[in-house]
C-alpha positions in Angstrom: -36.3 26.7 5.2 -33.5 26.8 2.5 -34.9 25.8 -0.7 -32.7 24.9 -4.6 -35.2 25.0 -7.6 -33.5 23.6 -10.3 -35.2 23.8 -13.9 -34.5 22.1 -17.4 -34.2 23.6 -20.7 -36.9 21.8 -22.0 -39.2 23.4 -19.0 -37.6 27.0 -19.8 -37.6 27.3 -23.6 -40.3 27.0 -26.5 -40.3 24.6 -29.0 -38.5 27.5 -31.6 -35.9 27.4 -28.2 -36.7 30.7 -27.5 -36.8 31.5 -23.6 -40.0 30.8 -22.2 -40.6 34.3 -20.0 -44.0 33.3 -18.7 -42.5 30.2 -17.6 -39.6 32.3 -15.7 -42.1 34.5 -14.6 -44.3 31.4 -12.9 -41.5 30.4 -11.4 -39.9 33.7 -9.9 -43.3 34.3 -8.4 -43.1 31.3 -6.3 -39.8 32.0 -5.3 -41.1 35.3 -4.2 -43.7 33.8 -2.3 -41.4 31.6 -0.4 -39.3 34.5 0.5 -42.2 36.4 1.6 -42.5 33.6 4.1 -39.0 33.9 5.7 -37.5 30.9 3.5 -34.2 30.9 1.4 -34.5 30.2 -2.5 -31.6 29.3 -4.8 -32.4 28.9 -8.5 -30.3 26.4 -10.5 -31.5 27.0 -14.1 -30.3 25.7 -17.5 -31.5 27.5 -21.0 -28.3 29.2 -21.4 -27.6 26.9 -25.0 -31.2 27.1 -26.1 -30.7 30.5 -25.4 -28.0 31.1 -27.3 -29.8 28.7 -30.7 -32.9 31.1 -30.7 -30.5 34.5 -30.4 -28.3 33.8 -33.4 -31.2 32.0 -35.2 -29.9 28.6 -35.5 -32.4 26.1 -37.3 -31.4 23.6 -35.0 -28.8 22.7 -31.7 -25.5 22.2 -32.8 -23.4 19.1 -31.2 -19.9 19.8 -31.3 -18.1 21.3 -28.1 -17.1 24.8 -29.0 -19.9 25.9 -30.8 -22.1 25.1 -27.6 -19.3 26.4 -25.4 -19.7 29.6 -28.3 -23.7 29.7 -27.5 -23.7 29.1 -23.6 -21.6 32.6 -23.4 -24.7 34.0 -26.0 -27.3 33.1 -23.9 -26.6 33.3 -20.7 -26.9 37.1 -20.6 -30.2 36.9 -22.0 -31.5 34.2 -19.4 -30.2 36.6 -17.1 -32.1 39.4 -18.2 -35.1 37.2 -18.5 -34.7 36.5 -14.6 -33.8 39.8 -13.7 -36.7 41.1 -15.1 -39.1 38.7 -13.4 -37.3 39.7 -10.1 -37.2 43.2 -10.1 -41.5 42.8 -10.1 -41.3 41.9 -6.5 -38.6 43.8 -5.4 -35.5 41.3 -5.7 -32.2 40.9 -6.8 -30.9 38.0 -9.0 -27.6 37.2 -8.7 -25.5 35.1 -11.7 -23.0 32.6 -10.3 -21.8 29.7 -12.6 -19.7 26.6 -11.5 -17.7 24.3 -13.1 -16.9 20.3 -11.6 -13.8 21.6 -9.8 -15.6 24.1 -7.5 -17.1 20.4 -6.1 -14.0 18.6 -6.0 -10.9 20.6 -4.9 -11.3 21.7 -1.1 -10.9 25.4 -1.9 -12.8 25.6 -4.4 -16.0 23.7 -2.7 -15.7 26.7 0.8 -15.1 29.6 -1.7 -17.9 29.1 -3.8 -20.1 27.7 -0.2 -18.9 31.1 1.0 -20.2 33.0 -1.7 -23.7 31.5 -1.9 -24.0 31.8 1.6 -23.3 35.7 1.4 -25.2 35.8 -1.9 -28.4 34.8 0.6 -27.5 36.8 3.6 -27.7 40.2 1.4 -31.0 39.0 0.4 -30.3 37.8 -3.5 -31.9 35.2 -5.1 -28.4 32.9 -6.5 -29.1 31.7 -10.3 -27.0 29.4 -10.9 -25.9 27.6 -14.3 -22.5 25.8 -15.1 -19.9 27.1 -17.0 -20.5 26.1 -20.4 -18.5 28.4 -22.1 -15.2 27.2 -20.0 -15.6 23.9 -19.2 -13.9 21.5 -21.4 -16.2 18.1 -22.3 -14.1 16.2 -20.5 -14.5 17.7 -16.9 -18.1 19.1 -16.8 -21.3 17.6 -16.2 -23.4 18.4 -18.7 -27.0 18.5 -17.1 -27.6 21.0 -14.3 -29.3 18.2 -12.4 -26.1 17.2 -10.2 -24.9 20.6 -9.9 -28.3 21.5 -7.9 -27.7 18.3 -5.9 -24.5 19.1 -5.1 -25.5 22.9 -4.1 -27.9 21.6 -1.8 -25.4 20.1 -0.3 -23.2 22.5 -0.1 -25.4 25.2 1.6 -27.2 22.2 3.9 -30.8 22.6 1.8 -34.0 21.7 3.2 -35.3 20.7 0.1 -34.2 20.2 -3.4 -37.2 20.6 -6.0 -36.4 19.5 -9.9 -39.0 20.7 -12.1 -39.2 18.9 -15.4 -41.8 18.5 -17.9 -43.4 15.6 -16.5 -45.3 14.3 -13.2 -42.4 12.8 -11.6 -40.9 9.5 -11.1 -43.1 6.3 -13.4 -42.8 2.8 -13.2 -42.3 3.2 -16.7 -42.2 5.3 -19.8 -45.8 7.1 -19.5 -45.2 8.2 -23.1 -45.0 4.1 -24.3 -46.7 2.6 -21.6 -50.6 3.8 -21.0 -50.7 1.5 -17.8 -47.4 3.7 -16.4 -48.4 4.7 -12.4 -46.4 8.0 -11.2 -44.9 6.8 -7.7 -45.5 9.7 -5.4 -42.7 8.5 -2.6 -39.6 6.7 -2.8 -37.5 5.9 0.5 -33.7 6.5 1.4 -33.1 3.3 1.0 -35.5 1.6 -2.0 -34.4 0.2 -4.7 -36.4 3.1 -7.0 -32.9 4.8 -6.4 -30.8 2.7 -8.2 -33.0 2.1 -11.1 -31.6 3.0 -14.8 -34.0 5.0 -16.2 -34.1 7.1 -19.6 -32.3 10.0 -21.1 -33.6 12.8 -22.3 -36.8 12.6 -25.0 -36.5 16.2 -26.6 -34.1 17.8 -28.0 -33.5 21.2 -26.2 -32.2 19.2 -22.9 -29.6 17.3 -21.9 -30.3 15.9 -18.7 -33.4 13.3 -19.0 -34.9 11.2 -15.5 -31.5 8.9 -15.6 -29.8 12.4 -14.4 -32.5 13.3 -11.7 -32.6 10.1 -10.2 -28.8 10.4 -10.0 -29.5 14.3 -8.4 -32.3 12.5 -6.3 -29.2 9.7 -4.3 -27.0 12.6 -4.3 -29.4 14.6 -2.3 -30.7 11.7 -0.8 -27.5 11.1 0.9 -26.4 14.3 1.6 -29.7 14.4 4.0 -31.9 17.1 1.9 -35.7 16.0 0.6 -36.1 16.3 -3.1 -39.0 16.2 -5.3 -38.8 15.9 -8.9 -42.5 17.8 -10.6 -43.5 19.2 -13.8 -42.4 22.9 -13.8 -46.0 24.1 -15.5 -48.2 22.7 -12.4 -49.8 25.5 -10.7 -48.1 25.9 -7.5 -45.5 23.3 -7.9 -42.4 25.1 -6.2 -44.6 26.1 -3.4 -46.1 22.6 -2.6 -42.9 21.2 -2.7 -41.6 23.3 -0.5 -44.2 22.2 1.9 -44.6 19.0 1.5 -47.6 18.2 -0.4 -47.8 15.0 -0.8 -50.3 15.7 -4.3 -46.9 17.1 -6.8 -44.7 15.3 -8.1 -42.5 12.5 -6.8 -40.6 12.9 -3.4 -37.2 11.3 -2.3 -36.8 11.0 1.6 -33.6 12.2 3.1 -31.4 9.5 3.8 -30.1 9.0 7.7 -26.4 8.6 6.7 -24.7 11.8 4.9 -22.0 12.1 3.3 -19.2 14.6 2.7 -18.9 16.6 -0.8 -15.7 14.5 -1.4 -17.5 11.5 -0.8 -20.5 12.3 -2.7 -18.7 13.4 -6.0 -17.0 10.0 -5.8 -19.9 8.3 -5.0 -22.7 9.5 -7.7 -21.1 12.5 -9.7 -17.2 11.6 -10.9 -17.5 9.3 -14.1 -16.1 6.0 -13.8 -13.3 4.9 -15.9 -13.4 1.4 -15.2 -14.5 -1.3 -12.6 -12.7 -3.6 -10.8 -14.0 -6.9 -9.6 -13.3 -8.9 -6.5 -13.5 -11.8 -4.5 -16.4 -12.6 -1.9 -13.8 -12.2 1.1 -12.9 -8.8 0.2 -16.3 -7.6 -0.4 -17.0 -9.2 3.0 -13.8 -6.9 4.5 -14.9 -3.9 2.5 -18.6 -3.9 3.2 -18.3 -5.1 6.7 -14.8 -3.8 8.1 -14.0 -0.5 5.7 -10.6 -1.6 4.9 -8.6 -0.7 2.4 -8.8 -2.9 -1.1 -5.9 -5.0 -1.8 -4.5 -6.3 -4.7 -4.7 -9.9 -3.0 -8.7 -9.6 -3.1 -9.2 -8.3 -7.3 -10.0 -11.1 -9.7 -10.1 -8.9 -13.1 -9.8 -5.2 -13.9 -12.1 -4.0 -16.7 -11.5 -0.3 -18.7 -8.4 1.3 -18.7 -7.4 4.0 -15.8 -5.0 5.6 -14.4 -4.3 6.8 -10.3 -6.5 9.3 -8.8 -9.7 7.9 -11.6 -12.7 6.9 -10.1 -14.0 3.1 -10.5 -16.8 0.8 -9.7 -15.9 -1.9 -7.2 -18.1 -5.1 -8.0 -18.6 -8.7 -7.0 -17.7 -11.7 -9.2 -21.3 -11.8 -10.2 -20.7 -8.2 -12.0 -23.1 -6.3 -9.0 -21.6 -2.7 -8.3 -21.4 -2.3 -4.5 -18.6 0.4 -4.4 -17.0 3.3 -6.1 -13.6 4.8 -5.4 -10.7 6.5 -6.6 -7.8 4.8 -7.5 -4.0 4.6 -6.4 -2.8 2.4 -9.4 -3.3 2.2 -13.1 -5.4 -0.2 -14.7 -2.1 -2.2 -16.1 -1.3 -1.9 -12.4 -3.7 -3.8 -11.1 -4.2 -6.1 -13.4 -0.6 -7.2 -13.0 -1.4 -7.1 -9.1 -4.9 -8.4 -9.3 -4.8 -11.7 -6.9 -0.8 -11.5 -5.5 0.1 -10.4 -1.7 2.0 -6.8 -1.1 4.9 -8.7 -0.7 4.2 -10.2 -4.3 4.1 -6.5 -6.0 7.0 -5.1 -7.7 8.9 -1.9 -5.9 6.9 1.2 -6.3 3.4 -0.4 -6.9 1.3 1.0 -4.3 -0.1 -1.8 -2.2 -3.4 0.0 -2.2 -5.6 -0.6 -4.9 -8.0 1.8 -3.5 -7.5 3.8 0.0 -10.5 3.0 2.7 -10.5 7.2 2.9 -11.1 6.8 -1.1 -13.6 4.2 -1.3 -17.4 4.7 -0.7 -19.4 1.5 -0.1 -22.9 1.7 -1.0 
């Protein structure tokens, strides 16, 4: 069994932000358990920030770009050491890699960095993984860890994605304002549970929240790997969700229909830029057909975009049933939106979004 652990800041520091060691400890103990057993662990961890605020004694988290670019580079070394530590008690090797948005995107990228996780495992390391914070500009980075782990377990065709969090799982509502909240211990490929819009994060150490996981959970979902979001300080907790326990956490089936990396990152990880609304007939052809969309078949464009952004397709009604990437601006195809190709002026591509581009959900 291949297994990806991801855990959140708020699971892996104190409340002065410090790193919490027995925490790493816990949780490095599990994953030498499991590799005891003959299974694969990766480790997608965040605390890197947090890290870097306790280290240079910061009274508080800064929010500007730089400076958290400034104390991602700070702390990072420090988680390391923290994990490297834990390891080398059982005899393993932990090995730093840290990923940006493009190693998902461009082709390259996405095999090279496969390739090197899958080499990091065959030598026997235990990959801890983390994204670039200190290089990744705000406008092309994810800023939780939650899709990243998603997206690995993708990429190196996991068994089973566990995120460990500081609560029980997945509520019908907020447990911390609603006493007569009910953790739901299954959700299935294709319920709605998936699509709900749940909240960001409460504390202020993180910066992912269940809105992110739930987006991690359809990723994963989709790409055919179980996941299971638990609290991180439950005894056992990586282990029983490695082996199904139905008693931790909350668990997502693995959907039946998988998609490629491309596909996925337009589908649940890019960030839209707009959305683009349509007629019934061509959400009949899109849904039903998997043709291309049309200028012919749009009936308003809403946000401003330009060619190669992603958007939300939706019906008249304002329901999202699509995302894809774009092959026009946003002036574009409002100029366009309800003429025939033959309508369009020269040098307007007649494709609003390519069927190869478009992922219908």
């Amino acid at each position: 069994m291949r297994v990806v652990a991801k855990i959140g800041t708020s699971s892996l520091t104190t409340a002065s932000g410090d790193i919490a060691t027995a925490m790493v400890q816990s949780l490095c103990d599990q994953v030498a358990q499991l590799r005891a057993a003959g299974h694969e662990v990766l480790v997608v961890s965040s605390g890197a920030v947090a890290g870097g605020v306790a280290a240079l004694g910061l009274s508080q988290r800064p929010t500007d770009t730089l400076t958290l670019q400034a104390l991602s580079a700070v702390g990072q070394s420090r988680l390391m050491s923290v994990y490297n530590a834990a390891l080398a008690q059982h005899d393993l090797v932990g090995a730093q890699v840290l990923l940006v948005p493009n190693d998902f995107v461009d082709r390259m990228q996405y095999l090279h960095a496969r390739e090197t996780l899958q080499r990091l495992l065959s030598l026997g390391c235990v990959p801890i993984i983390n994204e670039n914070d200190a290089i990744a500009s705000d406008e092309i980075r994810y800023g939780d860890n939650d899709r990243i782990a998603a997206l690995v377990a993708h990429s190196i065709d996991a068994d089973v994605l566990v995120l460990l969090t500081d609560i029980d799982g997945l509520y019908t509502a907020d447990p911390q304002r609603d006493e007569s909240a009910q953790l739901v211990s299954r959700v299935e490929a294709d319920d709605e549970l998936l699509s709900v819009r749940a909240g960001v994060s409460a504390g202020e150490r993180g910066s992912g929240g269940m809105a992110s996981k739930l987006a991690a959970a359809r990723i994963a979902s989709w790409s055919g790997v179980r996941t299971v979001i638990a609290r991180a300080s439950a005894a056992n907790v990586l282990l029983d969700a490695a082996s199904e326990s139905a008693a931790v956490g909350t668990t997502f089936v693995a959907h039946d229909r998988r998609l490629t990396a491309r596909k996925l990152w337009i589908a649940f990880a890019a960030q839209s830029s707009g959305t683009v609304l349509v007629d019934d007939g061509a959400r009949t052809a899109l849904t039903n057909r998997g043709v291309s969309l049309l200028h012919a078949g749009v009936v308003e464009v809403r946000g401003d975009f330009v060619s190669g952004d992603t958007v939300e397709v939706a019906a008249q009604d304002g329901e999202v049933f699509a995302r894809g990437l774009v092959g026009v601006t946003a002036v574009q195809a409002r100029a366009g939106a309800g003429k025939k190709s033959a309508e369009l002026p020269d040098g307007v591509n007649h494709e609003v979004i390519h069927r190869d581009d478009l992922i219908v959900f």
